[in-house]
C-alpha positions in Angstrom: 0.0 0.0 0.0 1.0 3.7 -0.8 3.1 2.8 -4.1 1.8 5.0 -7.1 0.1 4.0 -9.7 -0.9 5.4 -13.3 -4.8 4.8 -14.4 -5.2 4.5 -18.2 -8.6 4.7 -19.8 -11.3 6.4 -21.9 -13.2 8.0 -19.3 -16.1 9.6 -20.7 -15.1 8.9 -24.2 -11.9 11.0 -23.7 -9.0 8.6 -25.0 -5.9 8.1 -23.8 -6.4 9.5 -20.5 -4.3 9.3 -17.6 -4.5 9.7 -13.9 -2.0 9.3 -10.9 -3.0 8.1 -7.4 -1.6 5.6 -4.8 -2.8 1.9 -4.2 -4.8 2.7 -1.2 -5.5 -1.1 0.0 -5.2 -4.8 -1.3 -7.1 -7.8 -1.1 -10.6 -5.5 -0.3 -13.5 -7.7 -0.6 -17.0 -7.8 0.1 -17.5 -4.7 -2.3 -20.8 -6.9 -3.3 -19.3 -6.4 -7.3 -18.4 -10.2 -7.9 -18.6 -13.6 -6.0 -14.7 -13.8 -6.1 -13.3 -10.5 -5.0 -9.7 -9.2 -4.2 -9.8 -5.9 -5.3 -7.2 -3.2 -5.8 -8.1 0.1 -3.9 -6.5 3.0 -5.4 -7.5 6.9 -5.4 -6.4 7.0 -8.8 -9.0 8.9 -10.7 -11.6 6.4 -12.1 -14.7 7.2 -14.0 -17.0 5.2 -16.3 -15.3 4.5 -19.1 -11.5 3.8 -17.4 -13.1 0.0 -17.0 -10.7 -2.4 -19.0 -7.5 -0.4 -18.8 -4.5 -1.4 -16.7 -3.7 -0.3 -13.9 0.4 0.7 -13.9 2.5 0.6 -11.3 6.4 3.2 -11.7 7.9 0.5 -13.6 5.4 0.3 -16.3 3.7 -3.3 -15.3 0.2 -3.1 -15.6 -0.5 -4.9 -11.5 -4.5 -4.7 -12.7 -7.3 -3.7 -14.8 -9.3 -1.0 -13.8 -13.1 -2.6 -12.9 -15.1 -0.1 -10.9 -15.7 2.7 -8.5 -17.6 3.7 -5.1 -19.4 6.5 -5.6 -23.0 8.7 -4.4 -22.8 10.8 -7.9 -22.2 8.4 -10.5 -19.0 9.7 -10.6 -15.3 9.8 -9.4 -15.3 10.4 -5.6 -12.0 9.1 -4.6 -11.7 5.2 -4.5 -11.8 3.1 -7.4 -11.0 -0.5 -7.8 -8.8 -3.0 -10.0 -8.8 -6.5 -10.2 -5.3 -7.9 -9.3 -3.4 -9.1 -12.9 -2.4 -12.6 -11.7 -6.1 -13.3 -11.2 -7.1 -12.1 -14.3 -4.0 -13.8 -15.5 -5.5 -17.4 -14.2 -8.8 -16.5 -15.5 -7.6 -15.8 -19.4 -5.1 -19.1 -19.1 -8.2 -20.7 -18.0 -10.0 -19.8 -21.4 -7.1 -20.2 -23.2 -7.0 -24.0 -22.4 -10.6 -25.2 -21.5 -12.7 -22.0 -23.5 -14.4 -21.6 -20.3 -13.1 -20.5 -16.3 -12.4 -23.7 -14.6 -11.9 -23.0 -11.1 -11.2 -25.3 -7.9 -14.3 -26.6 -5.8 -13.8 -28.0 -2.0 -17.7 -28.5 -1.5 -18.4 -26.9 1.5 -20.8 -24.2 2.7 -18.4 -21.8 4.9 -19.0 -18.8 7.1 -17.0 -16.2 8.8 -16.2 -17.1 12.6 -17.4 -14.2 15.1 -17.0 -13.9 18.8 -20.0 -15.8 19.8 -19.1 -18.7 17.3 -15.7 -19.0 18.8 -17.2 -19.4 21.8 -19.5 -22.2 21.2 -16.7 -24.0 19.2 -14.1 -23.1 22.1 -12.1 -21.9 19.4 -9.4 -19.2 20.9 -10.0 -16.5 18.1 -12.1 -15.8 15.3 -9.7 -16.5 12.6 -10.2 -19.4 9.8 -13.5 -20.2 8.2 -16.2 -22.4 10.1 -17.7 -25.2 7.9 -21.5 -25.1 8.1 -22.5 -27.9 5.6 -20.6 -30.6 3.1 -22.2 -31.3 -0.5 -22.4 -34.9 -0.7 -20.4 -36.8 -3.0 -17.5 -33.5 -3.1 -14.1 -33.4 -2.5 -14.6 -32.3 0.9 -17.0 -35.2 1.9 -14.7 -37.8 0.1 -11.4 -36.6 1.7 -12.8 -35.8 5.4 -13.8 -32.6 5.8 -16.5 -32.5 8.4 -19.9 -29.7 9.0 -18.1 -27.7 12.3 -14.6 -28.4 11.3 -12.7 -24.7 11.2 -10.4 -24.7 8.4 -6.9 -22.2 9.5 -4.6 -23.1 7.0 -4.9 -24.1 3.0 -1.8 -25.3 1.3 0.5 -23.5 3.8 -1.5 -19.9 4.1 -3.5 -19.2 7.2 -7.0 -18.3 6.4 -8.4 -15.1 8.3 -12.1 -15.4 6.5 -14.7 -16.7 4.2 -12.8 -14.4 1.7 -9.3 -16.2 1.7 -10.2 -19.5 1.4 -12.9 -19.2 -1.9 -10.0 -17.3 -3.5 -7.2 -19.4 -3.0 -9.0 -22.7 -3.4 -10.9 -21.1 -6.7 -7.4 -20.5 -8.3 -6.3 -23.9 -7.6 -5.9 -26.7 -10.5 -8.2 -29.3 -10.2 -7.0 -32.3 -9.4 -4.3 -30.4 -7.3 -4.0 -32.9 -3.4 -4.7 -29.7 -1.7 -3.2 -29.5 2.1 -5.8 -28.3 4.6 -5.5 -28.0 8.5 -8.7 -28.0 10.4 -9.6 -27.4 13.8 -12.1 -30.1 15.4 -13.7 -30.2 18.8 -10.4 -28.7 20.4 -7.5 -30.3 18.5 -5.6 -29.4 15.0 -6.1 -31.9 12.2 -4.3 -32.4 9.0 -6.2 -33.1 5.8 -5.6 -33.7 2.2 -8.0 -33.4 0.0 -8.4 -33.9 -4.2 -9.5 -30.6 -5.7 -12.5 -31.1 -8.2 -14.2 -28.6 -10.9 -16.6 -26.3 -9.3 -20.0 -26.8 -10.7 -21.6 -24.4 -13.1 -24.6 -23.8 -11.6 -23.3 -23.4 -7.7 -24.3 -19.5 -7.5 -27.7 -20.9 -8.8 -30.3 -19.7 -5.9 -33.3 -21.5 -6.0 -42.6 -34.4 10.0 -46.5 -34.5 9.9 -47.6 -31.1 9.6 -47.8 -29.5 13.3 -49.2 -26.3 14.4 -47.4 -22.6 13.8 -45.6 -22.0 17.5 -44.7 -18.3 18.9 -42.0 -17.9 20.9 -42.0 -14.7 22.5 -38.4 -15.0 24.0 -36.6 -15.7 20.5 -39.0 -13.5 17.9 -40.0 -16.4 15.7 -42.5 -19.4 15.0 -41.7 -22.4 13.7 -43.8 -25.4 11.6 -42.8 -28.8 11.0 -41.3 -29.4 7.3 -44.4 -30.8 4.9 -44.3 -32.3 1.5 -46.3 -28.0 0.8 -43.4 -26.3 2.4 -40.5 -28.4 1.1 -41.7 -27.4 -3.0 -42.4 -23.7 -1.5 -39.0 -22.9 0.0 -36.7 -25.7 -2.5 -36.5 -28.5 0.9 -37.4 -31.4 -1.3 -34.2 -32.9 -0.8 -34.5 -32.7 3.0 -36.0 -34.4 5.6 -37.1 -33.6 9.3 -36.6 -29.9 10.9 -38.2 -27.0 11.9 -39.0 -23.6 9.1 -39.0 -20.5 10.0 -42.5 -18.9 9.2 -42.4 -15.6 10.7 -39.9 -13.4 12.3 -40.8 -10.7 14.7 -38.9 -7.3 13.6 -36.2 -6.3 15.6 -36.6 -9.8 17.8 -33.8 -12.0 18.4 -34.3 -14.2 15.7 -34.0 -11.4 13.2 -31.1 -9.9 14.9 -29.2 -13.0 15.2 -29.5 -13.5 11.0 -32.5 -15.9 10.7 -35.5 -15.2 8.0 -38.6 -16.7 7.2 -38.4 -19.8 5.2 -34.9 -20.6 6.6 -34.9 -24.8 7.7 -33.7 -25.2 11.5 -31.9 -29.1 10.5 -29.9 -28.6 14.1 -30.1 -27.3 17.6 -26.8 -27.4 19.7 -25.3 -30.2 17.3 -28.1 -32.0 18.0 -30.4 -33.1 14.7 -34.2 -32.5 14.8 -37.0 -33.6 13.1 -39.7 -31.1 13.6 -40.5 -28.2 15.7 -41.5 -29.8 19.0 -38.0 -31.3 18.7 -36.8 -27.7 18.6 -38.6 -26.3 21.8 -37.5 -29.1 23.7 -33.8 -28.7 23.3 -34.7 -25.0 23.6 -36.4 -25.6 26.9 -33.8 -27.4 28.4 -30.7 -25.4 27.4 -28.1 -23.0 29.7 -29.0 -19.5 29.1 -25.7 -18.3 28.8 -24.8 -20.7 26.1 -27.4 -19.5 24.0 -28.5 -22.2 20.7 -26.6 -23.0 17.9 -28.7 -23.3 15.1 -27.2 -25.4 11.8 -29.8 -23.6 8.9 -29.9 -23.7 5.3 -31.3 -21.1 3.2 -31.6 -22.1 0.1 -28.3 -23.5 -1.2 -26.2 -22.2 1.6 -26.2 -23.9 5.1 -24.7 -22.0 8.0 -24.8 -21.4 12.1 -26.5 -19.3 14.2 -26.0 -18.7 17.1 -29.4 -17.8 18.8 -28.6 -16.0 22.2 -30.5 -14.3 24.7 -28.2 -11.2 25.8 
């Protein structure tokens, strides 16, 4: 951070312009641009039109290619970003070879760790990515990767967040015996697991029936899963647990990340198979430890943790 940089573009339809500026951070992500992001941050002046020319350090390398800006106005307001050259330099050798992007798949749903995770896990920080469900017949399930493992370290890097991890394993070759240490239930685990081919379609979103229950304590009701609700909210797949019918606003439930039609499959590690199941464990749990919730929403399964404060 702080090197200059040169911006080269057409902003506006004036050609051949230039700008100067400093790289003002790497690896930014969560800019909600792309599913794989690790942005370039620079001031360099960047307005529409600038998108698709390199990004230059002093020594005339282009380091990335100019992609897109934060602004209020429409225009330039001070940060802009680029997307690093050696990604976009696996992503054209990718096309190259196979006329498509081919990029590395574990098979796991993951999720940033937070304070109250750590603690339920008894995990010492929040650091590494916390495995909330494994895609049957993946890499992940067929080499030992478990739902609450942590993952720390990928082929020798330490993973700090969700963010790391889909990067580095997305620019992996497939069929790469990928190195992965994993933290479970207290004790550091070594793994190695067979990268496959991601699937096209994995960004595609898509008991006896029991009585609604209120729970004034945690802001939502709950129903047993039926054959109705399964085709409604894309369960068919699943079996047993509670769904989430109503959330009260600004309740627990809502606070702590849950929304209607999400599918309750576990309560403190424990599987259930309908809403009654979920009360129980509910009833009988330590207040301070709160209830961690294993949910899937749509595609994506993840934990909650539901806790009374």
């Amino acid at each position: 951070m702080g090197d200059w940089v040169i911006a080269i573009g057409n902003p506006f339809g004036l050609t051949q312009t230039v700008t100067a500026g400093i790289i003002s951070a790497v690896g930014r992500a969560n800019v909600g641009i792309a599913d794989y992001e690790d942005f370039i941050q620079t001031d360099a002046a960047i307005n529409p039109g600038n998108s698709g020319g390199p990004l230059v350090n002093l020594n005339a390398e282009v380091i990335g290619i100019n992609s897109a800006i934060f602004t209020r106005s429409g225009g330039y307001q001070g940060i802009g970003f680029a997307i690093p050259a050696n990604m976009a330099k696996i992503v054209m050798e990718s096309l190259i070879e196979h006329k498509k992007v081919v990029r590395g798949w574990l098979g796991v749903s993951i999720q940033d760790i937070d304070e109250n995770l750590a603690e339920s896990f008894g995990l010492s920080s929040t650091e590494g990515v916390l495995i909330g469900d494994v895609t049957p017949n993946s890499p992940a399930e067929r080499d030992g990767i478990e739902r609450g493992d942590v993952i720390v370290e990928y082929q020798g890097k330490e993973i700090e967040d969700v963010n790391d991890l889909r990067n580095l394993v997305a620019q992996t070759p497939v069929g790469t015996d990928a190195s992965v240490e994993v933290i479970r239930d207290g004790k550091l685990t070594h793994l190695t697991v067979t990268i496959g081919e991601q699937p096209a379609d994995l960004f595609a979103r898509g008991g006896p029936a029991g009585p609604v229950q209120p729970s004034a304590e945690y802001g939502m009701s709950l129903e047993n899963m039926t054959p109705d609700l399964a085709r409604r909210f894309g369960y068919q797949d699943e079996t047993g647990g509670a769904v989430v019918m109503d959330v009260e606003p600004g309740g627990l439930a809502e606070m702590s990340g849950l929304r209607p039609g999400d599918l309750i499959k576990e309560v403190n590690r424990e599987r259930i198979s309908n809403a009654q199941e979920f009360w129980d464990v509910a009833g009988t749990a330590p207040e301070d430890k709160g209830l961690l919730l294993l949910v899937k929403r749509g595609k994506t399964t993840r934990y909650i943790l539901l806790k009374v404060e």
